[in-house]
N, C-alpha and C positions, 0 to 999 in steps of 0.2 A: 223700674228699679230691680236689681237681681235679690239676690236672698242675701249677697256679700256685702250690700252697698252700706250695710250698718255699720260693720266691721272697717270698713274704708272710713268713714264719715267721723268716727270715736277718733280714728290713727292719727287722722289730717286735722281734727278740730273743725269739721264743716269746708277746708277750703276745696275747691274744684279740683279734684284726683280719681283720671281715669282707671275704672275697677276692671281688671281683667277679665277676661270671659273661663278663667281656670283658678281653682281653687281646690283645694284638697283637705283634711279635718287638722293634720298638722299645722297647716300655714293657718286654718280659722285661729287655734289656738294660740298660734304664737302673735298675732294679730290683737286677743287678747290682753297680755303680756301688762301688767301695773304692779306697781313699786306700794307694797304694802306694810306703814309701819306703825300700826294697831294689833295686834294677835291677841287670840284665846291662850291662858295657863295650859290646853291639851294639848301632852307629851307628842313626838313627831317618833315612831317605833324606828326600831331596829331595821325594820323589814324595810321601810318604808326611806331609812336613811343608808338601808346597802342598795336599793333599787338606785337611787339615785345616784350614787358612785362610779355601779356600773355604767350609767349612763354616761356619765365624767370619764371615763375609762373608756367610752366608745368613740370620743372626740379625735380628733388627727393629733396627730403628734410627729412633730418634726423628728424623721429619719427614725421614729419609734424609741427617743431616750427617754420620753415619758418623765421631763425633769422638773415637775410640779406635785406638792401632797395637800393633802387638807385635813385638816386641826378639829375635831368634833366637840367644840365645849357645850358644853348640857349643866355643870354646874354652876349654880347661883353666884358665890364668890366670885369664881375667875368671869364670868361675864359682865360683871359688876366694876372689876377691875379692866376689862376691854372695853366698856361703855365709856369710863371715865379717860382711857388713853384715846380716844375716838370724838370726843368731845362731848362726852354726857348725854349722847343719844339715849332717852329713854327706853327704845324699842328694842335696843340691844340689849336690855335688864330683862324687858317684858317677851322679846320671844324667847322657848322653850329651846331651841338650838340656834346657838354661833357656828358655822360655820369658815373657817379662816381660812384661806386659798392662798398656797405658799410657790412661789418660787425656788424650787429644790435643787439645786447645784450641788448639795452634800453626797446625795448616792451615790453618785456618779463618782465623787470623787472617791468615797468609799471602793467600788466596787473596781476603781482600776487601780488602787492600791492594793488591794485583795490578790489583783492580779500581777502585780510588779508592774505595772505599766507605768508611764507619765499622765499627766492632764493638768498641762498646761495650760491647754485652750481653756477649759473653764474661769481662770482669769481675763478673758476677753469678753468687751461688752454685749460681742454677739452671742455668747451662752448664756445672757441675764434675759438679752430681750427674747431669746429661744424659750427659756423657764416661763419669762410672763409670759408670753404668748400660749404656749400649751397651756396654763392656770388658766386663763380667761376662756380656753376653748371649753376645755371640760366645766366649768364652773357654768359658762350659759348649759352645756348641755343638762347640767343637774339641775338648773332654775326651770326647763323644760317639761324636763322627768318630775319635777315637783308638783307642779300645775298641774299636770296630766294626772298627777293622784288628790288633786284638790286642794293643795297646802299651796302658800304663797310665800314670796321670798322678797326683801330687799337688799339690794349689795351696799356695803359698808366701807366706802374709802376710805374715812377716819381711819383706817387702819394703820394708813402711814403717817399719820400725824406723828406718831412718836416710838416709831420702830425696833428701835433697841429696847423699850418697856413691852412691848408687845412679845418680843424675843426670849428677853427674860422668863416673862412670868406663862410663856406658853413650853419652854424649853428650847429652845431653835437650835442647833447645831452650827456654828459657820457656814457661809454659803447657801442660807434659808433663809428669805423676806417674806413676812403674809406680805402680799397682793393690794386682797384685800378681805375684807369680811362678808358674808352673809347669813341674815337675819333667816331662820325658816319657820314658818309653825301655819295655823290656822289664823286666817283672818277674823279678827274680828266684827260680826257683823253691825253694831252697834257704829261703828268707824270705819265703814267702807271706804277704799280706795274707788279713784275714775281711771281710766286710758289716759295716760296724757299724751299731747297733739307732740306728732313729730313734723319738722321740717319738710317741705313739698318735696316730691322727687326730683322737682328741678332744678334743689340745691345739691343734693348728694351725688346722682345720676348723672355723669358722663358718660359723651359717645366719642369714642375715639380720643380724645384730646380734651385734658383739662377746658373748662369755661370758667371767668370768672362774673359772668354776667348772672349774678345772682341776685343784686337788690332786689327784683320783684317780688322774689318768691320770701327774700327774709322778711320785706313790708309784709306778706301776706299772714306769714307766720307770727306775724306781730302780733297782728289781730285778731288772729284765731288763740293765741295765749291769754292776749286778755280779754275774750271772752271765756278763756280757761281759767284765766285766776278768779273773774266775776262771779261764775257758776261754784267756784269751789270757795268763796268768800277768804278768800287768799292775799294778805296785805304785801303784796309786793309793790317795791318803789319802780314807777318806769316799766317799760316791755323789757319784752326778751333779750332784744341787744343789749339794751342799757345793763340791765340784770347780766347777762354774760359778759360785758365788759368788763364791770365790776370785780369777776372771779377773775381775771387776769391781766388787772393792775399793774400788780407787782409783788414784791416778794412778800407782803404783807396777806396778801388775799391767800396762802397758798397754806394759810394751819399749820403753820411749823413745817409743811414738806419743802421749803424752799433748801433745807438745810440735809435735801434725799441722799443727794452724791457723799456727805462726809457720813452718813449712816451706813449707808451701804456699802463704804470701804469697811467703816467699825463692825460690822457684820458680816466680813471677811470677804468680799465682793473685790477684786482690783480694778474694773473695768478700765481696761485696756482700749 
């Protein structure tokens, strides 16, 4: 057994996944990596939430327009009012920082008005999915830079459940969607989170050319979940499939997002 093979064994849920013979202290950490929605009432500082920005700020960014911001809530009220548009997530009351991760198409527009220019293109669906995509680069890189200093984070889709209230009472400017949310603070240790099991490499990992010969590996994943939901005394109905099928029904399963596209025009989005 290497020194890694623990860190492999948490990712997989026990199933058979060959551990590299190379590893580095980033990958152990990020290897680490669980969704924690318990925290201690201590503050998450100043310092410690511009370290992580920076980090958000060292992400790629397509052709450097850098057309995502993020929303620092720390007050009680307005996270209280994001909890309830998100579906009453408790965790969202209880950590110390909301973090809201926006899709920002407004500077931009700004800034080429400033300039006499046009921007058109920012009515086009490929400057929306440009904004999420840079939010999400930088947002994992802050959930990274967080861990690294001890704090844990959980991300908060609930965010789009109800879009234009989130707009609202955050201030949004047209042409700004949160993303989504995240939870930051200190874990609390009374409620510790576990790793949970990801998918074999067999399902995600192609060589050359899509495969769709995946059944073995989602059977496998079955059952390393539920001996994940066992261990975690977890009343889930059914495995994994079943439970993921469920999320995508139909427009019912989707929290109000089924209704994204007529939001995001009211949010001044044309997508083209």
């Amino acid at each position: 057994m290497t020194a890694h093979q623990p860190l492999y064994d948490s990712r997989y849920g026990g199933m058979a996944q060959a551990v590299p013979d190379i590893s580095t202290p980033v990958i152990d950490q990020l290897m680490t990596h669980r969704s924690v929605r318990a925290f201690r009432p201590d503050a998450v500082s100043d310092a410690q939430l511009s370290a992580m920005i920076a980090a958000a700020q060292s992400a790629a960014s397509s052709s450097n327009l850098q057309v995502w911001s993020v929303v620092a809530v720390r007050d009680q009220a307005v996270r209280d009012q994001l909890a309830e548009f998100a579906g009453n997530q408790a965790h969202i009351r209880q950590a110390p920082l909301q973090l809201v991760w926006l899709a920002d198409l407004s500077r931009l527009e700004r800034v080429a008005t400033a300039e006499g220019r046009p921007s058109e293109a920012l009515d086009y669906t490929e400057m929306f999915l440009t904004a999420v995509i840079d939010a999400a680069l930088a947002a994992q890189n802050a959930v990274a830079a967080a861990e690294s200093m001890g704090l844990s984070t959980v991300y908060i889709g609930g965010m789009r459940n109800r879009p234009e209230d989130v707009a609202r009472v955050l201030k949004l400017p047209p042409k700004t969607f949160a993303v989504f949310g995240m939870c930051v603070g200190h874990e609390d240790d009374a409620r510790p989170a576990s790793v949970k099991p990801r998918l074999p490499q067999s399902a995600v990992l192609h060589h050359e050319s899509y495969s769709t010969e995946q059944d073995d590996a989602v059977a496998a994943y079955n059952t390393a979940m539920a001996r994940f939901y066992e261990a975690q005394k977890m009343d889930v109905k059914g495995n994994w499939s079943i439970h993921s099928a469920k999320r995508v029904a139909g427009p019912a399963s989707l929290s109000g997002r089924d209704r994204l596209v007529d939001a995001l025009k009211a949010l001044g989005f044309s997508l083209k």
